[in-house]
C-alpha positions as CSV (number, residue, x, y, z in Angstrom):
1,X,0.0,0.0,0.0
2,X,1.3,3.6,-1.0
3,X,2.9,6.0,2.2
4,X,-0.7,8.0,1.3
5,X,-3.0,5.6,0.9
6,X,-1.6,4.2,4.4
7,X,-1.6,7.4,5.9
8,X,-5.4,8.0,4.9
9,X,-6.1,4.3,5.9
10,X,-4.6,5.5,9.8
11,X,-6.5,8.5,9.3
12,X,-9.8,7.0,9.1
13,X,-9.0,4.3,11.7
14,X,-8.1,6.8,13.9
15,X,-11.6,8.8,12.9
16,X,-13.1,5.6,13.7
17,X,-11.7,5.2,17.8
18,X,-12.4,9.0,18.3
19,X,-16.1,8.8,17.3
20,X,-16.5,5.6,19.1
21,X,-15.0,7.2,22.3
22,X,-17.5,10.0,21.6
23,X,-20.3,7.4,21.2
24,X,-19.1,6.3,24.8
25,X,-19.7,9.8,25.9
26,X,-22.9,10.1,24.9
27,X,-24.1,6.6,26.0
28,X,-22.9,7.6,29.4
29,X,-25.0,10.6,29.5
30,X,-28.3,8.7,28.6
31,X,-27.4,6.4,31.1
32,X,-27.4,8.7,33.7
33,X,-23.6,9.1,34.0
34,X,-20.9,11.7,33.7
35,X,-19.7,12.1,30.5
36,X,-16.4,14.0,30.0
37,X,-17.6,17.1,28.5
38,X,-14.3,18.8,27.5
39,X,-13.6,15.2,26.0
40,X,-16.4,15.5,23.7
41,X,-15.9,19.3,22.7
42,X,-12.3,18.5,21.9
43,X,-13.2,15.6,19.4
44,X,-15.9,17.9,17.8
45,X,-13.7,20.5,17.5
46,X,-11.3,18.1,16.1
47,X,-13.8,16.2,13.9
48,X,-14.9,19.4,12.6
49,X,-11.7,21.1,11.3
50,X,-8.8,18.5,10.6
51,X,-11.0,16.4,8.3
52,X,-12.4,19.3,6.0
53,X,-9.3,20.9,6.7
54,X,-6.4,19.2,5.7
55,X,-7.7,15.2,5.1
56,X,-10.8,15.6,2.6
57,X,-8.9,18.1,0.2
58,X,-6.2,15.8,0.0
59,X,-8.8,12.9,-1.1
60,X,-11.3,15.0,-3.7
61,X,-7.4,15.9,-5.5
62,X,-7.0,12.3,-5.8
63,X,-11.0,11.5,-6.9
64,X,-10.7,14.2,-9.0
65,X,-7.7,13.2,-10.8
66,X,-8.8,9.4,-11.2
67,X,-12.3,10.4,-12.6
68,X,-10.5,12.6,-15.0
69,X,-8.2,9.3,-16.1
70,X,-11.3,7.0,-16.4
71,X,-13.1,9.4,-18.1
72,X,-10.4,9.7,-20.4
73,X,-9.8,5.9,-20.3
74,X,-13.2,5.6,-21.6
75,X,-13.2,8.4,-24.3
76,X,-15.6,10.6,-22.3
77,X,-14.4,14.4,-21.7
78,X,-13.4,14.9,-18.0
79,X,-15.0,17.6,-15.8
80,X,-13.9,20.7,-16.3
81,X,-13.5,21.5,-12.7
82,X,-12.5,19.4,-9.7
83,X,-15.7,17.2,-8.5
84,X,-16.0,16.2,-4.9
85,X,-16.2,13.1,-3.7
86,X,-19.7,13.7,-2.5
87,X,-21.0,14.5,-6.6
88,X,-21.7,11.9,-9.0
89,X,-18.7,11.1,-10.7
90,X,-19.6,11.4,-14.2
91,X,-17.9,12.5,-17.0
C-alpha cells in the first residue's frame, strides 16, 4: 500500500476510535452518568476542522484526478473543474 493511501487508511482508523470514544460519551449521558464534557468538545472541535481541513482536500485531488483518467480511459471528456467526492462522478 502507498505511504498516502496508508496514511489515509490510519487516518480513518483513527476517525473511527475517536467517534467511538464519543459514542461512549454520549451513552454515558443517557445512562445517567458523567460524561467528560471537555472530551467530547475536543473531538468535535477536532472532527470538525482537521477532516475538512487538511484530510478531505487531499482525497477530492486524488478523486478528482482518477475520474479525469477513467473518463479519459473511456473516451468521455473529464469535468472541467475538480468534482468532490460527494457528486456523482460522471464524466
Amino acid at each position: 500500500m502507498s505511504d498516502t493511501l496508508s496514511r489515509w487508511h490510519a487516518e480513518h482508523a483513527n476517525f473511527s476510535k475517536l467517534l467511538d470514544l464519543l459514542e461512549r460519551q454520549v451513552a454515558s449521558f443517557h445512562d445517567g452518568g458523567s460524561p467528560d464534557y471537555e472530551l467530547m468538545l475536543e473531538i468535535m472541535y477536532y472532527m470538525t476542522h482537521y477532516p475538512d481541513v487538511l484530510h478531505h482536500p487531499k482525497e477530492d485531488l486524488v478523486f478528482a484526478s482518477w475520474t479525469a483518467r477513467s473518463c479519459r480511459a473511456s473516451g468521455s471528456k473529464p469535468p472541467r473543474a475538480p468534482i468532490s467526492t460527494s457528486s456523482a462522478a460522471t464524466c
